[in-house]
N, C-alpha and C positions, 0 to 999 in steps of 0.2 A: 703559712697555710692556716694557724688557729686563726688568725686574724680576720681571714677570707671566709671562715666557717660564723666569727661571731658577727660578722657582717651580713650574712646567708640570714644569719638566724632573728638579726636586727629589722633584714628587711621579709621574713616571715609574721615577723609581729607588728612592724606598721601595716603591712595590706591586710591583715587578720583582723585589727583593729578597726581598720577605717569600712572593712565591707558592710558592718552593721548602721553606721552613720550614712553609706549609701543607699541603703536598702531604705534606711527610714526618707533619706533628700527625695530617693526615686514615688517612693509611695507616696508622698504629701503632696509631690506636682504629678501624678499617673502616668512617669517617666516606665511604663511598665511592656514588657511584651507580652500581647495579649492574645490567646490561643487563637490559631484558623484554621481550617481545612488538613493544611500542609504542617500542622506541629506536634511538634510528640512531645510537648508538656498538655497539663492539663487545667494552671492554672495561670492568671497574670501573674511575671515574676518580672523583677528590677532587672536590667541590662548593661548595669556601667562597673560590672565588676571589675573590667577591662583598666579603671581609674586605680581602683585599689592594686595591682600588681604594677604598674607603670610607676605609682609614687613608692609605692615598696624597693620597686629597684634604683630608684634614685635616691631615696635616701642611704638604702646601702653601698651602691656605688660612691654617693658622696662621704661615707666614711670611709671608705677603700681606698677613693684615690687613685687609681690605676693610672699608670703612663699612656696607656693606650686605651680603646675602646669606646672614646667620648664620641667620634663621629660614628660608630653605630649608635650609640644610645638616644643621643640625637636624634638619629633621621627614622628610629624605631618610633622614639614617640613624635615626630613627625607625621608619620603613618597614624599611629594609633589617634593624635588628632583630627583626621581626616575620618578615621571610623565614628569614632565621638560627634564630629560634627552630623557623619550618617546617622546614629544610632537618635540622635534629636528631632533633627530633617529627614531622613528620607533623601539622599542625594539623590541625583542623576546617574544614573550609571558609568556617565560616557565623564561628568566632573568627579566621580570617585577615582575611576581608573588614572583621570588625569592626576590626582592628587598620589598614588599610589607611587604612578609612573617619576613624580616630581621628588619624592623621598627617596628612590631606589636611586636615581639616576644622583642625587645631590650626595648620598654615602660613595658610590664607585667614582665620582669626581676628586671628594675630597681625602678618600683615603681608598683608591685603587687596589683591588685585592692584587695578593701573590701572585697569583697567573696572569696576569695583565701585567706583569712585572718580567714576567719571562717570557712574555709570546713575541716580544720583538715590533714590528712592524704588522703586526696580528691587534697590537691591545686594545684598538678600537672595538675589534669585533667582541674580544673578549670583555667590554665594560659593555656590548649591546646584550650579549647572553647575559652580564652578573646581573642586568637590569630587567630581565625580560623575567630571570630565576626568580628574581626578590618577586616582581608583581604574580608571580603566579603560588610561588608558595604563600604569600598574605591573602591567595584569594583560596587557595586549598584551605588552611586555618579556619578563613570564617563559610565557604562552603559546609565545611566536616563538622563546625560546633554549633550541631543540634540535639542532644541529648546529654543529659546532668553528667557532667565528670568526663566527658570523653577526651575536651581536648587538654583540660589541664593536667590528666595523666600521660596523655602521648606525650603533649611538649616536656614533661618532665623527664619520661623516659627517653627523648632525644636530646637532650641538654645534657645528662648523662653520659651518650654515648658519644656525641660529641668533644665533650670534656677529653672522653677516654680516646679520641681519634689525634687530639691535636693538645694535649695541654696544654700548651704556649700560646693558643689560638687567640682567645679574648679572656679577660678578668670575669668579663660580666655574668658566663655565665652559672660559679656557683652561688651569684645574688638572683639571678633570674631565678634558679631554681627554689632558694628562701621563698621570693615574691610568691611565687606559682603557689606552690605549697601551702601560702598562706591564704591565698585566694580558694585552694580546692577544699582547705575546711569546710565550705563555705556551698562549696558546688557540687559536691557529691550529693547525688540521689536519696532523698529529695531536693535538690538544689534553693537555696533560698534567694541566690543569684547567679545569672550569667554573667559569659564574659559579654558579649556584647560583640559589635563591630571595634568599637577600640581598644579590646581586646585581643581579640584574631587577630586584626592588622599588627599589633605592638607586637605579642608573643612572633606571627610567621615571619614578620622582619628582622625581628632580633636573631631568632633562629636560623634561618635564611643567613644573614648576614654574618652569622657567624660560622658556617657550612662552608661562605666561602673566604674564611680568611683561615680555614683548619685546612685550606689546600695547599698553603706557605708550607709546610711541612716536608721533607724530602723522601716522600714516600711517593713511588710512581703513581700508584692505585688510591690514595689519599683523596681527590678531589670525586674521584667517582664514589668511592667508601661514604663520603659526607652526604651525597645526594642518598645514597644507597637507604644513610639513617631515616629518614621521611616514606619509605616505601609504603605502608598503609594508608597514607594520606594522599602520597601523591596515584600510588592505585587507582583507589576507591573514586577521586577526582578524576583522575583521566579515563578509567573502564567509564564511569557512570556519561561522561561527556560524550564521548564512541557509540554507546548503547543510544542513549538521545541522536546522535547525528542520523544513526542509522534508521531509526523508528520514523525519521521526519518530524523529530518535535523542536518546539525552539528551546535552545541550549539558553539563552539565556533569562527564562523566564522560571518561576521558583517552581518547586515538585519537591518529592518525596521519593525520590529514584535513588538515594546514592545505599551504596551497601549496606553501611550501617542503619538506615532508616527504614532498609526493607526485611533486615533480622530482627525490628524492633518496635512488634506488635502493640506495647502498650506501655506508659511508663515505668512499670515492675521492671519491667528488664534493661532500664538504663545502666542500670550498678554493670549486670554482667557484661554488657555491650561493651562499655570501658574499658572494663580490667580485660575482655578481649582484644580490644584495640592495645591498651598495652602492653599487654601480653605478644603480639602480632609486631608492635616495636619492639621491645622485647629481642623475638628472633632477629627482624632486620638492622638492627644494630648490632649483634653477637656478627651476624654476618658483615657487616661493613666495617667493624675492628678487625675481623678475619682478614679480609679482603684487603683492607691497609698495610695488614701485616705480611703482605703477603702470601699468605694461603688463601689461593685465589678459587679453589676448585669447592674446597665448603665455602667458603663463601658468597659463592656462585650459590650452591647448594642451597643455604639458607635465603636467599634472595628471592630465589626459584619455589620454594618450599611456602614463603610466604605468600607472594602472587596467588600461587594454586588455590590456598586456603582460601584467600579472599573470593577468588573466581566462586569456588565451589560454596561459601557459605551458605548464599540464599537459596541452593538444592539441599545443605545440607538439614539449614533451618528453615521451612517453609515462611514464604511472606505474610508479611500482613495482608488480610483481605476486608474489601470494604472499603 
């Protein structure tokens, strides 16, 4: 375990290091995201923060060593190059997806989670959902990180509580967590850099992918408790997608609709917004350790407790107007 912590901490200090040498590569070529209509920063900032946590966990991984977990880390930054290639070009949406789809599908080929293990003459079905879970939690990620600090404390706080659902699950993630950490110096309000699209993608796949290998675990409620951990994300992403369907707008074109972007009137309150989002992980992780452990009733409770909040926030904080 110290080993695994001065690993954590090796690969906090490479992406802490290297965000300042991206910040200056992004500004000299105007590698920069630059405010519109739909953003709630207010200045151009650098976007390849995404690069810094990706080689953070590599090189911590590569002093770890782990027996397992190379084929997620792989098809993580997989992923995460496919967003890089986005965050330069501008993809296509329909060759993004392809690329998303191409990494999800290559990790459940070559290292099959647990439940695909045990569904029998099921497993097909079950490496079509692990693949269908990966693309949509990589697209929750970069949907959700639009304001300084928001996603690099959620995923913290879900790599945590993952940790605690499945230790045996993957090595990677008390190095993810170093990475992350080293990247959110960095992105906390005032942000000096985002993650980026190779970002989003790397962090929801790695997480993702490790949600479903903490289902190996012999705990009944286990693979649901994993999903359970992402509940503000995957909320905030599926209400905001519902509310569009129904209005008649098209779901896939960009806005200002999701929860957190409509309790978050001006960049002053990115800080708060975060530490609420983590905080909101926070509960639905207490609840999905609950939940695993079987005490299914609070942890129903806390699952349910968090949902509401989220419903009710934008009544309870008026939106932005204008």
């Amino acid at each position: 375990m110290s080993w695994v912590v001065v690993c954590g901490g090796v690969a906090f200090l490479v992406a802490g290091t290297l965000v300042p040498l991206l910040v200056r590569f992004a500004v000299g070529r105007n590698l920069l995201d630059v405010p519109n209509p739909r953003s709630s920063h207010e200045i151009p900032t650098p976007r390849l923060g995404g690069v810094a946590v990706m080689v953070g966990a590599w090189v911590g991984v590569a002093l770890l060593r782990p027996e397992d977990g190379w084929a997620l880390l792989i098809c993580a930054t997989l992923a995460g190059i496919v967003g890089l290639v986005d965050d330069f070009g501008n993809l296509h949406f329909g060759i993004k997806a392809a690329g998303q789809a191409i990494a999800a599908l290559a990790l459940v080929l070559a290292a099959p989670p647990p439940l695909a293990d045990a569904a029998g003459f099921l497993a097909p079905v079950v490496l079509v959902v692990a693949v269908v879970w990966l693309t949509a939690i990589m697209n929750a990620f970069n949907f959700m990180d639009g304001i300084d600090g928001i996603s690099g404390v959620t995923a913290v706080a879900n790599a945590v509580f993952l940790l605690a659902l499945a230790p045996n699950g993957t090595a990677l993630l008390p190095i993810f967590v170093g990475a992350a950490l080293g990247f959110l110096v960095w992105n906390l309000a005032p942000a000096t850099i985002f993650l980026g699209d190779s970002g989003s993608h790397f962090v929801g796949f790695l997480l993702g992918g490790a949600a479903l290998y903490a289902g190996g675990e012999a705990a009944p409620f286990l693979p649901l408790a994993a999903v359970v951990v992402f509940t503000p994300y995957l909320f905030d992403t599926a209400f905001t997608l519902v509310r569009r369907l129904r209005a008649g707008k098209n779901v896939f074109s960009a806005h200002r609709e999701h929860i957190y972007q409509r309790i978050t009137p001006s960049s002053t309150f990115h800080r708060q917004v975060s530490i609420l989002y983590c905080g909101l992980a926070v509960i639905s992780g207490t609840g999905a350790v609950l939940l695993a452990r079987g005490y299914v009733l609070p942890g129903v409770l806390l699952f349910l407790a968090c949902c509401l909040t989220m419903f009710l926030l934008p009544r309870i904080r008026p939106e932005e107007r204008g």
